[in-house]
C-alpha positions in Angstrom: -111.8 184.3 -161.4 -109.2 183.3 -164.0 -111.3 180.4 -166.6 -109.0 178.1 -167.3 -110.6 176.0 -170.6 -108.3 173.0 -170.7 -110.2 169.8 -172.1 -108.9 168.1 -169.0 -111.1 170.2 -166.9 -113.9 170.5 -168.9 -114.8 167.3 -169.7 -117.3 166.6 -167.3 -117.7 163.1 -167.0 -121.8 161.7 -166.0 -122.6 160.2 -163.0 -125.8 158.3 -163.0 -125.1 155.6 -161.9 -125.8 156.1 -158.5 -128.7 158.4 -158.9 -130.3 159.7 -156.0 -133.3 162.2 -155.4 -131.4 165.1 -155.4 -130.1 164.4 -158.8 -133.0 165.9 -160.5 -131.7 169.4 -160.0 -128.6 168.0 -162.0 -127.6 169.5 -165.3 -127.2 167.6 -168.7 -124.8 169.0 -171.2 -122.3 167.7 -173.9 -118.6 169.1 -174.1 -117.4 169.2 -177.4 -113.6 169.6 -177.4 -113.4 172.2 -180.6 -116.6 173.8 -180.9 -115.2 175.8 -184.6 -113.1 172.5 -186.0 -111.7 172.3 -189.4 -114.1 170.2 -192.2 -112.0 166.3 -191.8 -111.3 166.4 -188.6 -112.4 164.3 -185.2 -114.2 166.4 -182.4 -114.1 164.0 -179.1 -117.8 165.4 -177.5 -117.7 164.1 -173.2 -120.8 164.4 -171.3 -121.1 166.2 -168.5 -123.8 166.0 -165.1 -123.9 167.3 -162.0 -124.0 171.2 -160.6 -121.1 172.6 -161.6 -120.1 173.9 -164.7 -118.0 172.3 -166.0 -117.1 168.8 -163.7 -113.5 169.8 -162.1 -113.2 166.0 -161.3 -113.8 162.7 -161.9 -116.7 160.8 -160.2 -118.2 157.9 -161.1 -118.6 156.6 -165.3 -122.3 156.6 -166.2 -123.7 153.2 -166.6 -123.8 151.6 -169.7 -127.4 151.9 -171.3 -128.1 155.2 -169.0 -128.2 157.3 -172.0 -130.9 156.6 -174.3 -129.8 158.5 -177.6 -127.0 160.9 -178.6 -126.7 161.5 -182.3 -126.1 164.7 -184.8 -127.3 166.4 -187.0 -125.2 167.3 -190.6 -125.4 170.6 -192.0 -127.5 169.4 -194.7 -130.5 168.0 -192.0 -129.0 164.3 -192.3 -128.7 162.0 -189.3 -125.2 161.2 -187.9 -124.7 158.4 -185.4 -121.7 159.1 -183.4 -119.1 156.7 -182.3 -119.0 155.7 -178.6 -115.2 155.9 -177.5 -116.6 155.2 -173.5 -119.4 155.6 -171.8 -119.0 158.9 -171.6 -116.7 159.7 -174.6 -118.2 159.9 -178.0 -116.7 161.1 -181.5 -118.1 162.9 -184.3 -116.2 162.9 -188.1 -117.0 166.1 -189.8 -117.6 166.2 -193.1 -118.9 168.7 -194.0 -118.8 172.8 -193.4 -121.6 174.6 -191.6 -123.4 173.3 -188.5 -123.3 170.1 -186.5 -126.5 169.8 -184.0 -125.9 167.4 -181.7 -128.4 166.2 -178.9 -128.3 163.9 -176.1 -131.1 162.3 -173.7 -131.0 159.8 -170.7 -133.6 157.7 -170.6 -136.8 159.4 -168.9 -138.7 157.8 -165.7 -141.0 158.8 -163.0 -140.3 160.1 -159.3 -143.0 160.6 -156.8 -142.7 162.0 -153.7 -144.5 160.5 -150.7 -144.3 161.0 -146.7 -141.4 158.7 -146.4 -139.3 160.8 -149.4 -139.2 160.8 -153.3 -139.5 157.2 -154.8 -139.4 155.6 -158.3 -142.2 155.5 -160.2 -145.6 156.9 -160.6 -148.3 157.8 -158.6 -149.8 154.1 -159.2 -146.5 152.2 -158.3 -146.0 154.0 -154.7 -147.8 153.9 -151.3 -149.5 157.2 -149.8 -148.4 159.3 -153.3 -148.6 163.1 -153.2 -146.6 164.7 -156.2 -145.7 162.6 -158.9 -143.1 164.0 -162.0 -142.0 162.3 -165.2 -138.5 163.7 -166.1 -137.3 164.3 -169.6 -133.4 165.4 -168.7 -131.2 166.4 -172.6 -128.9 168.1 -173.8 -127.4 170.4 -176.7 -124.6 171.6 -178.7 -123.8 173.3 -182.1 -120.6 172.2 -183.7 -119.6 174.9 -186.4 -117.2 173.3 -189.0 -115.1 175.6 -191.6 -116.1 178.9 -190.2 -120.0 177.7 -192.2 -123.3 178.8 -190.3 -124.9 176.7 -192.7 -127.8 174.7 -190.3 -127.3 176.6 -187.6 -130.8 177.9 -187.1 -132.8 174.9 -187.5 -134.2 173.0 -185.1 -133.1 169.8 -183.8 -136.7 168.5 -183.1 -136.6 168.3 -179.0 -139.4 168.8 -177.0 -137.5 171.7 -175.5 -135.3 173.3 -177.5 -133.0 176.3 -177.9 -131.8 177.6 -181.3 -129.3 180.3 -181.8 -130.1 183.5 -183.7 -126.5 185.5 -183.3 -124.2 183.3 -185.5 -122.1 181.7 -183.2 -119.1 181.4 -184.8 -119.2 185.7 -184.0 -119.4 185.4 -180.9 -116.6 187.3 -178.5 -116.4 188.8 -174.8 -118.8 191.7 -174.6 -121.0 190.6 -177.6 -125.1 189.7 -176.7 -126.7 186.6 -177.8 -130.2 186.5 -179.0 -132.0 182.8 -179.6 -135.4 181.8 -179.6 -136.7 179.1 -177.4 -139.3 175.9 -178.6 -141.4 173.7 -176.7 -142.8 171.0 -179.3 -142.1 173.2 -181.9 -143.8 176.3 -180.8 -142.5 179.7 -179.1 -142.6 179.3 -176.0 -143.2 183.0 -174.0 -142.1 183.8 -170.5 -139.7 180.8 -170.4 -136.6 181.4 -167.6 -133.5 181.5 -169.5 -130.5 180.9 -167.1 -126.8 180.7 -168.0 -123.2 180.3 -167.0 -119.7 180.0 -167.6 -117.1 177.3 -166.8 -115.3 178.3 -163.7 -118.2 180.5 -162.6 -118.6 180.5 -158.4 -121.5 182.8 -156.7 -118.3 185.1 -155.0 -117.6 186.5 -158.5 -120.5 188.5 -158.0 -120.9 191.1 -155.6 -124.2 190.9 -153.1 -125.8 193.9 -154.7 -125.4 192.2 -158.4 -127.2 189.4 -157.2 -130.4 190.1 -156.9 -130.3 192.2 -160.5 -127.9 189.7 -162.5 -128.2 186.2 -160.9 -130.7 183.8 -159.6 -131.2 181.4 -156.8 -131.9 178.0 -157.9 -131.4 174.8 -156.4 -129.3 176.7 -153.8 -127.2 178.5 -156.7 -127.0 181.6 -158.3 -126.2 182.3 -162.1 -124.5 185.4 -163.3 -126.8 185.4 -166.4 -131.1 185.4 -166.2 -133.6 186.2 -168.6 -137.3 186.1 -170.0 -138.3 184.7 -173.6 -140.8 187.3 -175.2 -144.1 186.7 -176.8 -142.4 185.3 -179.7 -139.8 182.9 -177.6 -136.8 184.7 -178.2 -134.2 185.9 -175.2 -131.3 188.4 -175.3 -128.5 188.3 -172.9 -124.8 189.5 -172.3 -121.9 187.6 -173.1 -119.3 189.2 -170.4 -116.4 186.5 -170.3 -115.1 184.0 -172.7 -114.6 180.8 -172.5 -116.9 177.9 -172.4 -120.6 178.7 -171.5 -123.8 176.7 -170.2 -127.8 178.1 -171.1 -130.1 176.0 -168.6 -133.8 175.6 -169.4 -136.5 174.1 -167.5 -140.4 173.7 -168.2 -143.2 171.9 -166.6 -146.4 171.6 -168.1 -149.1 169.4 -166.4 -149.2 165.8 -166.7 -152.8 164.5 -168.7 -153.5 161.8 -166.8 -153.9 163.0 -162.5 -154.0 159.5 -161.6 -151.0 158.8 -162.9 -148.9 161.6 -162.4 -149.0 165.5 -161.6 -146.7 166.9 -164.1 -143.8 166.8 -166.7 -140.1 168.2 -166.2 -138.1 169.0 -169.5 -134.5 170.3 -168.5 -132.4 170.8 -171.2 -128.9 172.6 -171.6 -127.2 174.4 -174.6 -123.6 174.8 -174.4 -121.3 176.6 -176.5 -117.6 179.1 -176.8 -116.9 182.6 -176.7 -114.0 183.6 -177.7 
């Protein structure tokens, strides 16, 4: 299947404002629309949500006050507040050469599920509870301006993080990216490491690649799947170019029982290959 990386396209465009149980299997991620821009320039950065990679239409604005933070990081470790355009439009000014890190979060909750369904809130706030999870749902991108890798392997400080260790900026059809995933700053071994490309759909894969190549998740497969070693860090194949998606997930227990059963980080890193 032919990717077709217009901005039209894939800008993805959040939907949470009508956000319903199934939601939580929904993806995060930021669309930058020049991921190697020149040092003075504008990059517009949309937000995406949803299944597919990237959003092929319109749906719904995400509310105002839905996202908690989205900011960037300079290539000399500064803070840079973007400027909101929309909702779900923001703008970066770069200023500098080397690498932009640029994170976004909604604001986190609690869902519980219980006989009659999933609810809001925690265990405490819900009749008959039975499996309670606080959701932490982000995103990530890297921004390389004026060909500089400057910044590029530091870390962003998210609970769950990837960070490239193949320079970016490198990166073509048939090349491998290695990075190294964090959780609070530490390795973290035997993490899932899923990815995929705008305009991916399960037919581009045969049956027989499936079970070797992809994964079923959330009623989808991905073309790319791996495992972080003991020292975090994950290798995988780069076969197309064009605009790609790494999907994370980890859930380490909640403290307090009472109150709930567990967390759920999701994050996604999204970048180019040329």
């Amino acid at each position: 299947m032919k990717i077709r990386p217009s901005l039209v396209m894939f800008l993805g465009v959040v939907t949470l404002l009508m956000i319903c149980p199934q939601a939580f299997a929904h993806n995060l991620w930021l669309n930058p629309g020049d991921y190697y821009p020149q040092v003075g320039s504008t990059v517009d950065i949309g937000i995406g949500w949803g299944h597919k990679f990237p959003a092929n239409r319109i749906d719904q604005e995400i509310k105002a006050g839905r996202i908690e933070d989205i900011r960037a990081v300079d290539p000399d470790g500064l803070t840079v507040n973007l400027v909101e355009a929309s909702v779900s439009l923001y703008r970066l000014k770069v200023e500098k050469a080397g690498a932009y890190l640029v994170t976004a979060k909604i604001k986190p909750g609690f869902f519980t599920t219980t006989p009659e369904g999933r609810k809001w809130g925690d265990k405490k706030a819900v009749t008959n509870p039975i499996k309670c999870t606080n959701f932490h749902i982000e995103a990530k991108t890297v921004i390389m301006a004026g060909g500089n890798a400057k910044n590029l392997s530091t870390a962003a400080n998210r609970p769950l993080e990837l960070i490239p260790v193949t320079n970016l900026h490198n990166l073509k059809r048939g090349n491998r990216l290695t990075a190294k995933v964090l959780f609070e700053g530490k390795p973290l071994r035997n993490a899932v490491v899923k990815a995929t490309y705008a305009g991916f759909e399960t037919e581009d894969i045969a049956p027989h690649e499936v079970s070797r190549k992809g994964h079923k998740g959330a009623g989808r497969h991905y073309p790319v799947e791996t495992v972080t070693d003991d020292q975090g860090q994950a290798t995988f194949p780069l076969e197309r170019a064009g605009y790609w998606m790494i999907l994370l997930s980890h859930r380490p227990p909640y403290p307090d029982k009472e109150t709930c059963d567990e967390y759920m980080y999701n994050t996604t890193f999204t970048y180019e290959v040329k």
